[in-house]
C-alpha positions in Angstrom: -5.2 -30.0 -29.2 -2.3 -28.5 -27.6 -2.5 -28.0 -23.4 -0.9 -25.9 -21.1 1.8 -26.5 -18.5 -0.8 -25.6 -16.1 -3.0 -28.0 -17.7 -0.8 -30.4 -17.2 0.2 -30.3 -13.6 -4.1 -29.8 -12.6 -4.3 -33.2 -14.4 -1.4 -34.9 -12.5 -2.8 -33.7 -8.9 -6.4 -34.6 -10.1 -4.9 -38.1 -11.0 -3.0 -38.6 -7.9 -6.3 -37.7 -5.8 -8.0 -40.4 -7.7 -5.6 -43.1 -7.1 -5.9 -41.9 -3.5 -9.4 -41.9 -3.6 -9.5 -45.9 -5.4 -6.7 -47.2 -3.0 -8.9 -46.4 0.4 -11.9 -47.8 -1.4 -10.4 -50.6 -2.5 -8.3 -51.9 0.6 -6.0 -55.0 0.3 -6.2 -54.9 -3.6 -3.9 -53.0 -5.5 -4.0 -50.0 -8.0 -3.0 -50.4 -11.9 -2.7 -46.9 -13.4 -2.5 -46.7 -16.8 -1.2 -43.5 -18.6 0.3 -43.2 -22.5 4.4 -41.8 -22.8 4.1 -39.0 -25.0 6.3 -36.1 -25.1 4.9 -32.5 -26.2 1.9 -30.6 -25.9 -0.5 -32.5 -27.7 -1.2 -36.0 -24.9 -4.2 -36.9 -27.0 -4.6 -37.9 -30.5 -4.8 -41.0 -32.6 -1.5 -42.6 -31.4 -2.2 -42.1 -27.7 -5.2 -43.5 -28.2 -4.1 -46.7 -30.4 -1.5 -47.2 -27.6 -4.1 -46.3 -24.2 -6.3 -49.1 -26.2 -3.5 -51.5 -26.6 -2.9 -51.3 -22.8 -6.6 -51.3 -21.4 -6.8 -54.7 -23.2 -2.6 -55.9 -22.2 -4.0 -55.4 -18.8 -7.5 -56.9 -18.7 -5.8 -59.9 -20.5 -3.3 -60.1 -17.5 -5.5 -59.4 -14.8 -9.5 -59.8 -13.9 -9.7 -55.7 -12.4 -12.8 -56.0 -9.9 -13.1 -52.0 -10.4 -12.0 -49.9 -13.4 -12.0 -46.4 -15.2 -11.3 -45.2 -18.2 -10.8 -41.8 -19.1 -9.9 -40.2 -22.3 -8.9 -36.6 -21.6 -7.4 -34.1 -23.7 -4.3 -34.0 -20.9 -4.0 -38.1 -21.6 -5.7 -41.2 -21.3 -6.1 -42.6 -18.0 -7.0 -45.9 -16.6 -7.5 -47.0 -13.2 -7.6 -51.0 -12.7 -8.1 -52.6 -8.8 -7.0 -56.1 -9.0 -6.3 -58.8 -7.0 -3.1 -60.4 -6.1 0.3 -59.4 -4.1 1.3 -56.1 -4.6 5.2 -57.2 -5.9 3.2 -60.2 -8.1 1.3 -57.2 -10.0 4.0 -54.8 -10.4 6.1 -57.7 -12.4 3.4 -58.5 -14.3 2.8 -54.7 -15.1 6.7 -54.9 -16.0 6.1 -57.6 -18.7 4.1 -55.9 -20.1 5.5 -52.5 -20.7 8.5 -54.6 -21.5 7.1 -57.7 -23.7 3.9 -55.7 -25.5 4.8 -54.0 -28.7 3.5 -50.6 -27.5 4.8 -51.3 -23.9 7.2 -48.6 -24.0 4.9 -46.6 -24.8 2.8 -47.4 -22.0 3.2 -46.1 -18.0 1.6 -49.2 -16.0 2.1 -47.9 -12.3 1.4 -50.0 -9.5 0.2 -47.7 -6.6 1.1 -48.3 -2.9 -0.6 -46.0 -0.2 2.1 -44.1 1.7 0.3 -42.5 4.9 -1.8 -39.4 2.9 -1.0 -40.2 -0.7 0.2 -42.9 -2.8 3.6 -44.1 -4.4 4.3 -46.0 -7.3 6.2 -49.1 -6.9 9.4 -49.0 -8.7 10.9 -51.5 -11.0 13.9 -52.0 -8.8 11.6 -53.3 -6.1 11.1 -56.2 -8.6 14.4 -56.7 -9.9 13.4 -54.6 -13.2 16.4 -52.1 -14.8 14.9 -48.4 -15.3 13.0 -48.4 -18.5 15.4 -47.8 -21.7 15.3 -44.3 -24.2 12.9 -44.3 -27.0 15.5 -43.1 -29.2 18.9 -45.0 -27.7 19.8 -47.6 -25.2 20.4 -45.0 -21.8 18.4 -44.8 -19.4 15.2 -43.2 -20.3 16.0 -40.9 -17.4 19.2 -39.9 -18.4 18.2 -38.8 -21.5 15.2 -36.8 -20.4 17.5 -35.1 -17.8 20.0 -34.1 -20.2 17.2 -33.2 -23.2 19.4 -35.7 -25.4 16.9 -36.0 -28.3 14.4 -33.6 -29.7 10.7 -33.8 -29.8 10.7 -34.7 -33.1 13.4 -37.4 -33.0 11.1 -39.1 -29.7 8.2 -38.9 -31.9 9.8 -40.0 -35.3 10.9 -43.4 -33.1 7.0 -43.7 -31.5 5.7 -43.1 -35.1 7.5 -46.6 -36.3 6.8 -48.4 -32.6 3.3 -47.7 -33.5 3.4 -48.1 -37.3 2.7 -45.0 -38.5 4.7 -43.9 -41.2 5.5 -40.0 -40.7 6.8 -39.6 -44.4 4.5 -41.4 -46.7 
């Protein structure tokens, strides 16, 4: 199922509430948020899923969450993990992961830090982690997003094979 813009954006502020929400009630242990990187309308279908699945078990093999949630929306999948441990130690775990699993680019493994009212993600750099790669080539992922260097249909040719599916059987 196709969503709106609008849908969208409602499901990022309701998520962002959330992880404010978990980080108050769960003070001194940090936030794992778990979301699946897939371009388009559609956030939710067969290889979202295979992928949100993947990463719900990458990080319960990594970690021993005290708390978690798991929702499978038709905006995305979402997964909220508290854990314990230093904030830095879980964020470069969280960066193995998306970088050593074979779905981890596919996966969005944020570690969230509160930040007065709301919360922030760590970033790789705080770890010593280079920005996550393109899909399709070797820039940074931001770059290309920024400059629209691939279409839809090239991004989700290249997630078909990282997931195995074979678009043209």
């Amino acid at each position: 199922m196709e969503i709106t813009l609008a849908q969208l954006l409602e499901s990022r502020d309701a998520r962002q509430l959330r992880q404010i929400q978990l980080t108050r009630r769960f003070p001194g242990r940090q936030l794992i948020c778990l979301t699946v990187v897939l371009p388009g309308p559609v956030k939710r279908d067969a290889r979202s899923l295979k992928v949100a699945h993947a990463g719900v078990e990458a990080v319960r093999h990594a970690f021993t969450p005290v708390y978690e949630e798991l929702h499978d929306l038709e905006t995305g999948y979402e997964g909220y993990f508290i854990v314990e441990g230093d904030l830095l130690d879980v964020k470069k775990v969280c960066c193995g992961i998306e970088n050593d699993h074979p779905f981890g680019r596919l996966m969005d493994l944020d570690v969230l830090e509160p930040s007065g009212d709301s919360v922030a993600p760590v970033s790789r750099d705080r770890v010593g982690e280079p920005p996550r790669r393109c899909l399709v080539c070797d820039r940074p992922a931001r770059e290309c997003m920024r400059a629209r260097l691939h279409s839809i249909g090239e991004i989700v040719q290249t997630i078909d094979k990282i997931i195995g599916i074979d678009a043209n059987p």
